[in-house]
C-alpha positions as CSV (number, residue, x, y, z in Angstrom):
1,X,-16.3,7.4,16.1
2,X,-16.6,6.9,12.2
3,X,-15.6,3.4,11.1
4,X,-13.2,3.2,8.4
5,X,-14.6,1.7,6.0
6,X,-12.8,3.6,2.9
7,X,-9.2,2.5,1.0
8,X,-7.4,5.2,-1.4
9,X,-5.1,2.9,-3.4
10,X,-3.3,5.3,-6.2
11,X,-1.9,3.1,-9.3
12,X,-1.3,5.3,-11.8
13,X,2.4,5.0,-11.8
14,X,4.1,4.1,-15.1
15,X,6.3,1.2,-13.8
16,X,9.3,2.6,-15.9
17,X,12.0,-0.2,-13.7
18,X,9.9,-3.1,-15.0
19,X,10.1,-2.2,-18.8
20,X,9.9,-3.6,-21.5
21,X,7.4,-5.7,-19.3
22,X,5.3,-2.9,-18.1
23,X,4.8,-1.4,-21.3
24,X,1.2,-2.7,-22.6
25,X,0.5,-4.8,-18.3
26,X,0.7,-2.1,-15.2
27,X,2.9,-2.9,-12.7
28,X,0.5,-3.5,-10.3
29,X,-0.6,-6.5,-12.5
30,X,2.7,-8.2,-11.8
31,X,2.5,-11.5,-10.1
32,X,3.8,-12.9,-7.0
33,X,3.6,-16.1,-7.5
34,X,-0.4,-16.6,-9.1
35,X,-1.7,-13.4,-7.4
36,X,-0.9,-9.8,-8.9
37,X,0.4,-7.8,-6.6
38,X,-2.6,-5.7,-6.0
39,X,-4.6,-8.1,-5.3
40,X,-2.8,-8.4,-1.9
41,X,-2.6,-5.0,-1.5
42,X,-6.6,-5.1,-2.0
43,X,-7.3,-8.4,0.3
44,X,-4.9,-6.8,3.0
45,X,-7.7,-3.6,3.1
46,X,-10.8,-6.3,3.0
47,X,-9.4,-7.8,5.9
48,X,-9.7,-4.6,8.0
49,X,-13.2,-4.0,7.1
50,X,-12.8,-2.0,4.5
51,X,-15.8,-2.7,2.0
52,X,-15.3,0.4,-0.7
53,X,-11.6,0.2,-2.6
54,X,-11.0,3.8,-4.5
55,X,-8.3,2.8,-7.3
56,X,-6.5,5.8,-9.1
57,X,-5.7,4.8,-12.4
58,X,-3.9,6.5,-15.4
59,X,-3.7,5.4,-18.9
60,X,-3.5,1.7,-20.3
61,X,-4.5,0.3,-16.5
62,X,-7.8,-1.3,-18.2
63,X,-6.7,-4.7,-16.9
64,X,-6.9,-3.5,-12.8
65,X,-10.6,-3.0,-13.3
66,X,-11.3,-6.4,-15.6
67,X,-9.2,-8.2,-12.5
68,X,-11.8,-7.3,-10.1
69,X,-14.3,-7.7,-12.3
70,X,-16.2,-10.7,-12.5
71,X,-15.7,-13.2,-15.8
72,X,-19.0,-15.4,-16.0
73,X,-17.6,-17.2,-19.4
74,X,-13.8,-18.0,-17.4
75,X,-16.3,-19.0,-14.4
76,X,-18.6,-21.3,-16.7
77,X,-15.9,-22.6,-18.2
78,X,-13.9,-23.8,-14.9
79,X,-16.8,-25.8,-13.9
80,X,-17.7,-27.2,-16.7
81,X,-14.1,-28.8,-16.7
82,X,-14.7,-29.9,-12.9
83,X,-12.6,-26.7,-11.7
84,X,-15.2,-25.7,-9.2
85,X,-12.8,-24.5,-6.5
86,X,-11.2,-22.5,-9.5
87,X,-13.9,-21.0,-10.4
88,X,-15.3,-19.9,-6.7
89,X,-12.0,-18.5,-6.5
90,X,-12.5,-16.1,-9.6
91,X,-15.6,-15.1,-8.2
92,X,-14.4,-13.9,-4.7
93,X,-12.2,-11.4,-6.4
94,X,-15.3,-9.4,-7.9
95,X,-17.3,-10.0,-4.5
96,X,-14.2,-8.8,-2.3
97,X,-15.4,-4.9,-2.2
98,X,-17.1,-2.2,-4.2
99,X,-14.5,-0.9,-6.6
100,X,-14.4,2.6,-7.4
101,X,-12.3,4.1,-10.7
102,X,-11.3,7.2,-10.5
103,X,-8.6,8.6,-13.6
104,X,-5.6,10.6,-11.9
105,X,-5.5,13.9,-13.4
106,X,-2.9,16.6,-12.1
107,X,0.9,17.0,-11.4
108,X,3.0,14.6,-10.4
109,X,3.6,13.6,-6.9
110,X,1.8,10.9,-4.7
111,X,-0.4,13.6,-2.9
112,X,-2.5,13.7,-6.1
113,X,-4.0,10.8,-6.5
114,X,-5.5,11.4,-2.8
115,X,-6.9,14.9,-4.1
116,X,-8.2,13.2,-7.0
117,X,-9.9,11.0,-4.6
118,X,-10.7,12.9,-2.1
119,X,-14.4,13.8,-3.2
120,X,-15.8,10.1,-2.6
121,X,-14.4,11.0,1.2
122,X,-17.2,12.1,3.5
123,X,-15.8,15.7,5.4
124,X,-15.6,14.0,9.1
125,X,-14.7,10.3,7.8
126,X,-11.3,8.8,8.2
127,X,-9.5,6.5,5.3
128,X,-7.0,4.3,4.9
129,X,-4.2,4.8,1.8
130,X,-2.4,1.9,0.8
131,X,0.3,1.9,-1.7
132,X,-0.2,-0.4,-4.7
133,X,2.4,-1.6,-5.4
134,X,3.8,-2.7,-1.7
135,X,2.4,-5.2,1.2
136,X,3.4,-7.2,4.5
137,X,3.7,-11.0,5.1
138,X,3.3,-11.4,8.0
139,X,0.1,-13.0,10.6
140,X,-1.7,-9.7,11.3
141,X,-2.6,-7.6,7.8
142,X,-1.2,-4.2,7.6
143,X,-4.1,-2.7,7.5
144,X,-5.2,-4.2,10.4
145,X,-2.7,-2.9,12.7
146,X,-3.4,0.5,11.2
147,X,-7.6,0.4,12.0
148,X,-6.9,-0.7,15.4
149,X,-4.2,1.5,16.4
150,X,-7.0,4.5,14.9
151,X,-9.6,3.3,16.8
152,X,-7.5,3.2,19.7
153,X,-5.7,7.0,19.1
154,X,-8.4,8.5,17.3
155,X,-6.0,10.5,15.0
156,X,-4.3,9.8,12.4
157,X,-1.5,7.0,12.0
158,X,1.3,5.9,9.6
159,X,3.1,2.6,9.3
160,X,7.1,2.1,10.5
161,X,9.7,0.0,9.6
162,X,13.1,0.2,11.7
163,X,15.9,0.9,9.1
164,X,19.9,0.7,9.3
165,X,21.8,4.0,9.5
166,X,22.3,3.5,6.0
167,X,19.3,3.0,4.3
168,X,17.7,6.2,6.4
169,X,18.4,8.5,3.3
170,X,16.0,6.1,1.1
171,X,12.9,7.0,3.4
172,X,11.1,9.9,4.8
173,X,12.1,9.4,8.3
174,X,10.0,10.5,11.5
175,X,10.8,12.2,14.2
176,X,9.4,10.8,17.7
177,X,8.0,12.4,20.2
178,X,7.2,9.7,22.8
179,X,7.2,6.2,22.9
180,X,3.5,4.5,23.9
181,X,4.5,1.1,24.0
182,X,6.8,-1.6,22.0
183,X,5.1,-0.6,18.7
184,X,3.6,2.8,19.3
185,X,4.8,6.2,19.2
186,X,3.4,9.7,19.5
187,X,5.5,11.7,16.4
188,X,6.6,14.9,16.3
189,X,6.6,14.6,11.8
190,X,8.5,13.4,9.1
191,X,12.0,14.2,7.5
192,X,11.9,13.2,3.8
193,X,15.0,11.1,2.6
194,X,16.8,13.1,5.3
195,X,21.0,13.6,4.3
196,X,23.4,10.3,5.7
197,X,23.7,11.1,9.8
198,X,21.0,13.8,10.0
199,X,17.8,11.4,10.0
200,X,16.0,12.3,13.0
201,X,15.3,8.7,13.8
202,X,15.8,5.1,12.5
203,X,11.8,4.3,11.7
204,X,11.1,5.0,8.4
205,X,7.5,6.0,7.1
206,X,6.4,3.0,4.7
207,X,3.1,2.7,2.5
208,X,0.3,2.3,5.2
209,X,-1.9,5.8,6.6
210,X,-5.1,6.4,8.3
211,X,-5.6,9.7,7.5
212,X,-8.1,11.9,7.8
213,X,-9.9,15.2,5.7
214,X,-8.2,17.8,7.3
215,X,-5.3,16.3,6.3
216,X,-6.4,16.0,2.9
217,X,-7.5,20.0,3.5
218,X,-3.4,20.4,4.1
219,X,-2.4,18.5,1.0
220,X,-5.5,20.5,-1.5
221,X,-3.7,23.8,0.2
222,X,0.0,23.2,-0.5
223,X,-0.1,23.6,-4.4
224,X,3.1,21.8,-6.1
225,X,6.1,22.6,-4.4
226,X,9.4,24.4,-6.4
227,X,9.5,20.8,-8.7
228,X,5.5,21.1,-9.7
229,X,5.1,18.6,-7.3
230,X,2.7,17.0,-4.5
231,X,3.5,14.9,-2.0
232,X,1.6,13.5,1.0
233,X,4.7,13.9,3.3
234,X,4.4,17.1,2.9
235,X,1.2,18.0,4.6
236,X,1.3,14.9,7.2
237,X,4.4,17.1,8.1
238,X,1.9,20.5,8.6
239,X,-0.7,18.7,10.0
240,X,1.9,17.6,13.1
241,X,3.1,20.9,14.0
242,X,-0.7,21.5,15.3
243,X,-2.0,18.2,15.8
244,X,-1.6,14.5,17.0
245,X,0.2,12.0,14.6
246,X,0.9,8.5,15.7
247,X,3.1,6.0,14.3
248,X,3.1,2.1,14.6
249,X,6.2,-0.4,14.2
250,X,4.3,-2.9,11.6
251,X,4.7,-6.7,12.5
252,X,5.9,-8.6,9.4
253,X,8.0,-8.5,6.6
254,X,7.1,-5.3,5.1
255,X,7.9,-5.3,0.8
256,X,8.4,-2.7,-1.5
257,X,8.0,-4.2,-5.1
258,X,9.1,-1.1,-6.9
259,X,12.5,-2.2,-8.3
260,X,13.7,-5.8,-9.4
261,X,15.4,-6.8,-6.3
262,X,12.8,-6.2,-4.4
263,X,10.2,-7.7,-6.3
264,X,12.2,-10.8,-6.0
265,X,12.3,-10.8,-2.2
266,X,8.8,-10.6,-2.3
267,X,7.9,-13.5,-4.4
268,X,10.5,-15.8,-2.7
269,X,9.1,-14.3,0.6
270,X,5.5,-15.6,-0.2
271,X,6.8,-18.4,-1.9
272,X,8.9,-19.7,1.6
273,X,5.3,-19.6,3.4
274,X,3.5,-22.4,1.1
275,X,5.2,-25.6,2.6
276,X,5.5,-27.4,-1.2
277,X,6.6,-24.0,-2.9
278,X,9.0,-23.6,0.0
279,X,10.4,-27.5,-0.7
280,X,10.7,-26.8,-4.1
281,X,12.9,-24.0,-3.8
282,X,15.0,-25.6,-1.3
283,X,15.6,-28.7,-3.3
284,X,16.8,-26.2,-6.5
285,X,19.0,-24.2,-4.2
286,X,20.7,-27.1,-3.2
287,X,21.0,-28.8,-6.5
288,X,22.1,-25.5,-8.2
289,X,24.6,-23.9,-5.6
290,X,26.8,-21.0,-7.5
């Protein structure tokens, strides 16, 4: 069994629903709380052992590799003013993993950036793809779940959320073939952003895969679809008319920081689990009721 110690993180998204904020700082730059939000998305992967982060950039995303890079004048300067914690802090973030660059070149589509990627894979080595713009609060990382659910299924997996009948037509949806246990299922594929009472199930495919080459194979063999197009769901859909695809319920609050509202339930989210920030937003609530 290969160990997983690869993470495909495209970024190259434009962040149009964030501007005129987005328009000189990526959107993956944007904080929650004093962390950017990638940098969650990048501690989530360290936390499952994964030691080499692949980034896919596009223009004017400069700042995601000065982040992780370290700053020896910032760090000099912090503890030369007695911020020594501070300054251990800044250099963690350039220690976490080996960061790769790679510029996203292609049509549009998240099944690009994994092709653009897809050359720093090995051909028999399995990877985990993590949206960059999206993480889970919760006690066990994401990414965690989704490396031990691999090395327990050795095949590929994708992360669930259970959604209301609603809300189905937001999400590619999967269909289920068996249930494992409480959080596992066997799936049969995925329905994208299936029509309002035709959604093959209520769990929702949500930023989070193990994947594996010969899916990647799928996704380099679709071309763009009638759009000029690639998408991911696409080929994980091929792939699981010949082969096994598994599916795990993730444990936390899963967040999705692509739109304002969102973003907001996120940062008030992390900000409810830090006892003081959690006070202080109590005490403003209650002082400022509407």
């Amino acid at each position: 069994m290969k160990k997983i110690t690869k993470a495909i993180i495209p970024a190259a998204g434009l962040g149009t629903r964030f501007l005129p904020q987005t328009k000189a700082m990526p959107k993956e730059m944007l904080p929650i709380i004093d962390k950017p939000i990638i940098q969650y998305v990048v501690e989530e992967a360290v936390s499952a052992g994964i030691t080499d982060i692949i980034i896919v950039t596009g223009m004017h995303k400069r700042s995601l590799e000065d982040h992780f890079d370290y700053n020896a004048e910032l760090e000099a300067r912090l503890i030369e003013t007695g911020k020594e914690d501070l300054a251990k802090e800044i250099h963690r973030i350039g220690d976490m993993a080996n960061f790769i660059y790679v510029r996203q070149k292609g049509c549009y589509g998240n099944g690009t950036p994994i092709l653009n990627a897809s050359h720093l894979i090995g051909e028999d080595e399995p990877f985990l793809v993590l949206w960059a713009d999206d993480f889970v609060v919760g006690k066990k990382p994401r990414a965690q779940q989704l490396v031990e659910a691999y090395e327990r299924l050795q095949a590929p997996v994708i992360s669930l959320i259970e959604v209301p009948d609603e809300d189905t037509s937001k999400y590619g949806m999967v269909e289920v073939d068996m249930r494992l246990d409480d959080s596992t299922f066997k799936l049969k594929g995925i329905t994208e952003k299936p029509a309002k009472g035709e959604s093959p199930s209520n769990y929702a495919a949500v930023g989070g895969y193990i994947l594996t080459p010969k899916v990647t194979k799928l996704l380099a063999g679709l071309g763009p679809d009638s759009k000029g197009e690639v998408y991911l769901t696409t080929a994980i859909q091929e792939y699981a008319t010949k082969n096994d695809l598994y599916g795990i319920k993730i444990e936390g609050n899963w967040h999705d920081t692509g739109n304002k509202e969102k973003y907001l339930e996120a940062i008030l989210d992390v900000a409810l689990e830090d006892p003081d920030l959690s006070s202080a937003i109590h005490n403003f609530m209650s002082k400022n009721k509407r």
